[in-house]
N, C-alpha and C positions, 0 to 999 in steps of 0.2 A: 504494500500500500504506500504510495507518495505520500507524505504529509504535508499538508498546507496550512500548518497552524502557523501563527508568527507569533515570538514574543510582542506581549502585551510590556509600553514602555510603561515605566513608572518615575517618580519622580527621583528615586536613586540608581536611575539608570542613566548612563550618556545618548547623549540622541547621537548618533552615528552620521555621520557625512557619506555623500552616496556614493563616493570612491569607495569607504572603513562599508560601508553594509552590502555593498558587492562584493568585498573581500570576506566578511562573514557570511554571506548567503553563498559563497563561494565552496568556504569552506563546510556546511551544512550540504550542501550535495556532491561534493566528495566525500563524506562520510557515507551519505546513500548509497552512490554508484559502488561505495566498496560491499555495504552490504547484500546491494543486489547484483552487482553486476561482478564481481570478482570473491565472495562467498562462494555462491550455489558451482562455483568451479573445483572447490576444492573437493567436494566426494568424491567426483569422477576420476582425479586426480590419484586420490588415495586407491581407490577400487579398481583404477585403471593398468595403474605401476608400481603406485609408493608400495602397498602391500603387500604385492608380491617379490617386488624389490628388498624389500624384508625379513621378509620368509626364506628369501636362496640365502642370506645372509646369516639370519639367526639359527634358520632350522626349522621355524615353525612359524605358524600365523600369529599376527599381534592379538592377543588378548585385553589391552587396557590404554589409557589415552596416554599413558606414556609410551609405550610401544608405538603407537601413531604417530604420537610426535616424532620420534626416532625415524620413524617411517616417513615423515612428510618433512622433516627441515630440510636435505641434501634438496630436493625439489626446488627446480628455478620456480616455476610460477608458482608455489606456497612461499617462497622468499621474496618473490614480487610482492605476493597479497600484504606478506606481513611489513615489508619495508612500507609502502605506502601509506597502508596502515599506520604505521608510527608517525608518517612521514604529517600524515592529515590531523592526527592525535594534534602535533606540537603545532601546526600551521594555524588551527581557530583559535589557542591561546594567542598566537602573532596577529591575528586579525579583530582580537579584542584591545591590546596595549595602546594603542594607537587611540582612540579616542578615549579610554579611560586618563592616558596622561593629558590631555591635550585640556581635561576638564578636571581636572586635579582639584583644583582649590574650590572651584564652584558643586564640588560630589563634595569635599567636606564640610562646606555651610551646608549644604542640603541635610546631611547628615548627620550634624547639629542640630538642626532643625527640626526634622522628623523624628528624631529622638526624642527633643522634645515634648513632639504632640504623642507620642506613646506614653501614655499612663502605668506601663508594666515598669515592673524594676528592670535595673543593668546592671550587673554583676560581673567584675574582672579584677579578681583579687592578683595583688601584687606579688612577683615573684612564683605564680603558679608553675608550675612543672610538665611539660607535653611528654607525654609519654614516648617513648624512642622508636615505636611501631610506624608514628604518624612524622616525629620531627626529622627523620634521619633521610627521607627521600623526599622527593615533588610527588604528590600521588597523584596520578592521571595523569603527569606530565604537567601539570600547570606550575606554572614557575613561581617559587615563593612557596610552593604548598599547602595545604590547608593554616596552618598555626601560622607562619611565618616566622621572625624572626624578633629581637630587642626592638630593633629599627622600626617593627610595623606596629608598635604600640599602642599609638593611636590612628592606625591608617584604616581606613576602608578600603582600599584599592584592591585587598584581597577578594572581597565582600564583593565587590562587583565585576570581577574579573571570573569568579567561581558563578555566578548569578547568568552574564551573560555568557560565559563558558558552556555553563552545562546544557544551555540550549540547544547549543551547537553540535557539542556533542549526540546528545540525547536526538538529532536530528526534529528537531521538533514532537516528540513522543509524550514530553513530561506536559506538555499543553501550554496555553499562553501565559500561564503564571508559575512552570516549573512545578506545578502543585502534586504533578499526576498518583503521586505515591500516595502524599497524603489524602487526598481528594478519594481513589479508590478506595484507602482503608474508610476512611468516614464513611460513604455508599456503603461498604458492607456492613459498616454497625447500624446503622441505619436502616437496613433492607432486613436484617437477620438479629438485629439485638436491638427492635425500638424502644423496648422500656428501659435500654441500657442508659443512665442518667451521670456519665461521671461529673463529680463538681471539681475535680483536680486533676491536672492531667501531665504526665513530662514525656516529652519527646528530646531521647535521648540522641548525641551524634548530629544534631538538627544541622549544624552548618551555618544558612542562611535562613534557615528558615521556612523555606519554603511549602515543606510539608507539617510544620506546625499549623499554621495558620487555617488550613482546613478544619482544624478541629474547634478553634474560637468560632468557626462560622456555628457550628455544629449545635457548639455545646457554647452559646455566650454568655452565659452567666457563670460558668466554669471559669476556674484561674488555672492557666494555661503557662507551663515553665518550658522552654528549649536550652538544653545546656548541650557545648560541645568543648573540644578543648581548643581549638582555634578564637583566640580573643578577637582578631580583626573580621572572624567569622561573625559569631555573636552581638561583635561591636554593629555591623551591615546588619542584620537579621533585627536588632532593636530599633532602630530607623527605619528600615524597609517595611515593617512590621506598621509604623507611625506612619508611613507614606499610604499605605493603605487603609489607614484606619483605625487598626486593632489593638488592644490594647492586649500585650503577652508581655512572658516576662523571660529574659533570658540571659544566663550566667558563662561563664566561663567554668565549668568543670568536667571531670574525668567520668565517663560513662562505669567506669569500675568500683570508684565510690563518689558517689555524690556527697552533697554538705545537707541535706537533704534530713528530715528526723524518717524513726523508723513508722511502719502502716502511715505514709501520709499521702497517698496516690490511689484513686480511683483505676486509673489506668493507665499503662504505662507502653512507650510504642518506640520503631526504631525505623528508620526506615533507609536503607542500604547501609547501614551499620557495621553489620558483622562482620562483613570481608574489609573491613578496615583496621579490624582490631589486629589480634594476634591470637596463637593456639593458647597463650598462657591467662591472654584478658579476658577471651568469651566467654570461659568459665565465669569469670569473676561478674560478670555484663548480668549471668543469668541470675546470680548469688544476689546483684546489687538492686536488679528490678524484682528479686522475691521481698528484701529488706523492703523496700520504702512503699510493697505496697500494703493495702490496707486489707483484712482477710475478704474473701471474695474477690478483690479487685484480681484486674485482668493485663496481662502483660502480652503484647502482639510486636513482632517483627516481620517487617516486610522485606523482600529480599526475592532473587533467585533461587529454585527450587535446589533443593541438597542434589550432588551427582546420581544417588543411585535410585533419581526417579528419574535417569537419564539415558541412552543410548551412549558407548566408548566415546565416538567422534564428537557427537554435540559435546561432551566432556570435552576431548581436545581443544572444537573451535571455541570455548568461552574460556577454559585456562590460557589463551591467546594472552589473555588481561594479566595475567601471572609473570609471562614472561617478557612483553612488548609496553607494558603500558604500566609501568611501577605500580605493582599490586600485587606485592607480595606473598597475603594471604587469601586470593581471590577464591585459588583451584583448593589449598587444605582446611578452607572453612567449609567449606561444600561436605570435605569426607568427614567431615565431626558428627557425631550423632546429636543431635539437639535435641531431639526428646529426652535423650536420655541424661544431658545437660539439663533439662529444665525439672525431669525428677528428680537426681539429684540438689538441684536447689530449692526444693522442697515443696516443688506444686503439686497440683492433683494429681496423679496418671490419668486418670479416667477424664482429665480435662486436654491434654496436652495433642496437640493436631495440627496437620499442616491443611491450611484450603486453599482457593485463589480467589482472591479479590478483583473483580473485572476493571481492566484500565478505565479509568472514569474517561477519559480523551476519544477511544476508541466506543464508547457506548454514546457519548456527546455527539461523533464524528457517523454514530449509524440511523439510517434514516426510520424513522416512528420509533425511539426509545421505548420499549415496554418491557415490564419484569422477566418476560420471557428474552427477551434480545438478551439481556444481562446476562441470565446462563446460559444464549446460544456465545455469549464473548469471553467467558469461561471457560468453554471447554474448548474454543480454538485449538490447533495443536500447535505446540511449543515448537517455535525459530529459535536458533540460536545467536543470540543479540541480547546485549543489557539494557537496551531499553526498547526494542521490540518483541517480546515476547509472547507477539501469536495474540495478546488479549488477556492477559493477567499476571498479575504480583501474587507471586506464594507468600501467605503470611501464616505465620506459627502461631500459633495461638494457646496461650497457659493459662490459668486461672489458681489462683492462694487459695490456699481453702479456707472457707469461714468458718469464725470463730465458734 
């Protein structure tokens, strides 16, 4: 499917000059042509040579996507896909810097400002600590990183570099407000847990924001917290947050422990989180959303399905991001058991499940929405793509047991 969403501007966005927004629309369908047009090339590839190229070599046929991988690097056109690939990755961070410097000073009164009109607290305690998972590379390739550095203390530039980045990225997938993660998760509490009433809510990893903000729509009488540990994140996401309206409230802290008291969360959510952590944090991720929340309350992460509701290959093409696209723990958070991380941190079992939550973009984007469309957009079948997948976000879903 072509997308023709476009980012919706906002007022801590740079308005692009129409050289900078050819060069980002540029860069938005080169992301596409590789998904469609240099993707669907790689099975034949593999099925054609790679893996029989393998088998005279090894001995035997590949059994697992690392075998594949084996099987598919020496391949010129799999070194094509993936050069380019990286090549488009770092090219729409280049096709953003460019009007975010150029309005440098006038994005920091803005965001001044907007901070202002948000009524939620801002929190960035001094001397905080970025964990080494998240400080030690660019993740996505975006330059600066999520956290940044000393130097980006009080910058936003991160904030809106990551804002209009992931649009780009996401080729238009996450909708016109980036919302789309959080957006489907609301839908599905909505559609499937109406009498669910949280009056507190944390969305942990938030970033910018993005997919918090769905859930103030949701739930507006609720007090709504987004903590990540990126300060120039958080700093953009409480502004941006006031550009739109809403009043949230958002800190600078560690997904592993928050500052947070213990039962003080209705519900608690993440939304592309876990492949950012580490094998030694998601434990702790699971531990920290059992602490703070309240008995009954619900803790839901959205994310990509675990590998082994996968086929080898789709495994191989989405560990691509493991090896090409600094994301170190994309491919061994998938092998983790989660359920069996979330009984140990002390939920129900009889609560603990994986569903899909239908892209809210893709139900927006189908003509006559009706509750039946939703679960014909669920059960799409799964592409392999991080932010095309077929018609749905796999969210985990736990529950505390009440007291």
């Amino acid at each position: 499917m072509l997308n023709t969403f476009q980012q919706q501007l906002h007022a801590m966005l740079p308005t692009p000059t129409s050289e900078e927004a050819s060069r980002q629309e540029f860069a938005k369908s080169l992301k596409h042509f590789i998904q469609q047009g240099l993707l669907p090339g790689l099975h034949p590839i593999y099925t054609g040579r790679a893996s029989a190229r393998f088998e005279k070599e090894a001995g035997r046929a590949p059994v697992d996507r690392h075998d594949i991988r084996k099987a598919m690097v020496p391949d010129n056109y799999f070194r094509h896909y993936a050069a380019v690939n990286r090549i488009s990755q770092e090219l729409l961070w280049d096709s953003v810097i460019d009007s975010i410097e150029r309005e440098e000073e006038s994005l920091k009164a803005a965001a001044a400002a907007n901070s202002a009109r948000n009524k939620g607290e801002l929190r960035i305690p001094e001397g905080f600590e970025v964990p080494r998972y998240v400080s030690s590379l660019d993740i996505h390739c975006m330059p600066g990183g999520y956290a940044g550095g000393p130097e980006d203390a009080e910058e936003v530039s991160l904030g809106v570099l990551y804002d209009r980045g992931v649009y780009l990225y996401s080729m238009g997938y996450t909708g016109p407000f980036n919302d789309d993660m959080g957006r489907s998760v609301v839908n599905y509490l909505k559609r499937n847990m109406p009498d669910f009433k949280p009056k507190r809510i944390l969305d942990l990893g938030c970033t910018v924001g993005h997919s918090t903000l769905p859930y103030k729509e949701l739930f507006p009488e609720a007090e709504i917290w987004g903590v990540d540990v990126g300060g120039p994140m958080v700093r953009y996401a409480h502004a941006r947050a006031g550009a739109m309206g809403l009043d949230v409230n958002f800190a600078q802290m560690n997904a592993e422990r928050t500052e947070f008291e213990d039962a003080s969360f209705d519900l608690v959510v993440s939304h592309i989180l876990l492949h950012e952590t580490s094998g030694k944090a998601m434990p702790r991720v699971f531990e920290e959303c059992f602490r703070v929340l309240k008995p009954g309350g619900l803790m839901i992460h959205a994310d990509l399905p675990p590998f082994d509701l996968m086929d080898p290959f789709t495994q191989f093409i989405l560990d691509n991001e493991t090896y090409y696209n600094n994301e170190p723990f994309w491919g061994a958070m998938r092998d983790m058991d989660q359920v069996q991380l979330a009984t140990r941190a002390g939920f129900d079992p009889a609560s603990i499940r994986f569903d899909t939550a239908p892209m809210a973009v893709m139900e927006y984007a189908g003509a006559g929405y009706t509750e039946e469309s939703a679960a014909d957009v669920a059960e799409r079948e799964f592409t392999a793509g991080e932010f095309a997948p077929g018609g749905g976000w796999e969210v985990l879903i736990a529950q505390k047991p009440a007291a």
